[in-house]
Every structure is written in structure tokens, then in C-alpha cells.
C-alpha positions in Angstrom: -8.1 18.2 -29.9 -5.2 17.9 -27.3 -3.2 15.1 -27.5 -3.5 13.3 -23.7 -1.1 11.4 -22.4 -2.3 10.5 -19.2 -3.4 6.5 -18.7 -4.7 5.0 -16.3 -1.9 2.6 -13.9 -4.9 0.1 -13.6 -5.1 -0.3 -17.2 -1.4 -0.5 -17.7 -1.0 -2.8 -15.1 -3.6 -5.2 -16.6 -1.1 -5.5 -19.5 1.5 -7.2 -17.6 2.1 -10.9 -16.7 1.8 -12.4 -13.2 5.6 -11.6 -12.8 5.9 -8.7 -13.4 2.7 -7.3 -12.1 4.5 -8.6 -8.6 7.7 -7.0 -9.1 6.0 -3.6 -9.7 3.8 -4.2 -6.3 7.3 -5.1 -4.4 8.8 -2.0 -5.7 5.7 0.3 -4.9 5.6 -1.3 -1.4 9.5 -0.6 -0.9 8.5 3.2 -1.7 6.0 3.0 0.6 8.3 1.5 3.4 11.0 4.3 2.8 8.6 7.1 3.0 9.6 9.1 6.4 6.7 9.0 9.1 4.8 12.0 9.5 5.0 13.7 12.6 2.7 12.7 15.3 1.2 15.4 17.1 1.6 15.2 20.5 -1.6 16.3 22.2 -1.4 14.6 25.0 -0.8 11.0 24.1 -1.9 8.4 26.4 1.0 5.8 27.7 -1.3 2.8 27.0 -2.4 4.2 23.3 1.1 4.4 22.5 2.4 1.0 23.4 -0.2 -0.4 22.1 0.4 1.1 19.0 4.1 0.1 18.7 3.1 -3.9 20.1 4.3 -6.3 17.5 0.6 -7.9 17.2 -0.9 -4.5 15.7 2.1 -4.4 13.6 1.6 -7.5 12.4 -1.8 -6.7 11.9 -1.4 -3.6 9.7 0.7 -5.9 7.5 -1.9 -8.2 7.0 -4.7 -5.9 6.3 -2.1 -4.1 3.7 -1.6 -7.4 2.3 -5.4 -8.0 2.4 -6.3 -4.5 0.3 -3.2 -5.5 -2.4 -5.0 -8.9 -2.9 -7.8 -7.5 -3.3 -7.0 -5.0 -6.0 -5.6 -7.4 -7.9 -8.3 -9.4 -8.1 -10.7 -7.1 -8.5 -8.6 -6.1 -11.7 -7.8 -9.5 -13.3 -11.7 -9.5 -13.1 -12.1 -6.8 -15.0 
């Protein structure tokens, strides 16, 4: 039988401590920050849609729902 290599990041990440399992989330969310933006299509984009879009509450609240969805992973795994 073939030799697999391939585990699973959830399992992996249930071996680590409290520490380190939040340095590896800080590092996959600097990746994530880095990444360039994909290009918006520009099919006749309403003025309003757009600043809406850039206002600093949505941003804010796109950081707390990412926020939200990391928390719960985590405890959804340390339950497991």
C-alpha cells in the first residue's frame, strides 16, 4: 500500500499548546492580509454600493465576523 503523507492541519493543530496554536493563526492571518485583492469587475457599480463598502463601520465589521469564524474553529476543535 502507498505510503500517505498527507494529514490533516486540524489534527496537527490540536497538537499544539495555546501559544503556539495563536502564533500559527497570526501568521495565517498575515498571509491572508498580504494576499493582493482580486479585481473587481466593474459592471456598473453604484456610487452608494461602493462607499458603503469602503466605510470604516463595514470594515470594522468584516474584522469582527473574521474574528468570530477563527473563535469558533477553535473551539469547535479543542472540543473535539
Amino acid at each position: 500500500m502507498v505510503n500517505r503523507k498527507n494529514r490533516n492541519v486540524a489534527s496537527e493543530i490540536d497538537k499544539l499548546n495555546e501559544h503556539e496554536t495563536s502564533a500559527v493563526l497570526d501568521y495565517i492571518s498575515d498571509i491572508l492580509s498580504s494576499r493582493s485583492p482580486k479585481p473587481i469587475e466593474n459592471l456598473q457599480s453604484d456610487d452608494l454600493i461602493v462607499s458603503l463598502s469602503d466605510a470604516y463601520e463595514n470594515k470594522r465589521a468584516q474584522q469582527v465576523f473574521e474574528w468570530e469564524r477563527v473563535r469558533r474553529q477553535n473551539s469547535i476543535q479543542r472540543a473535539a
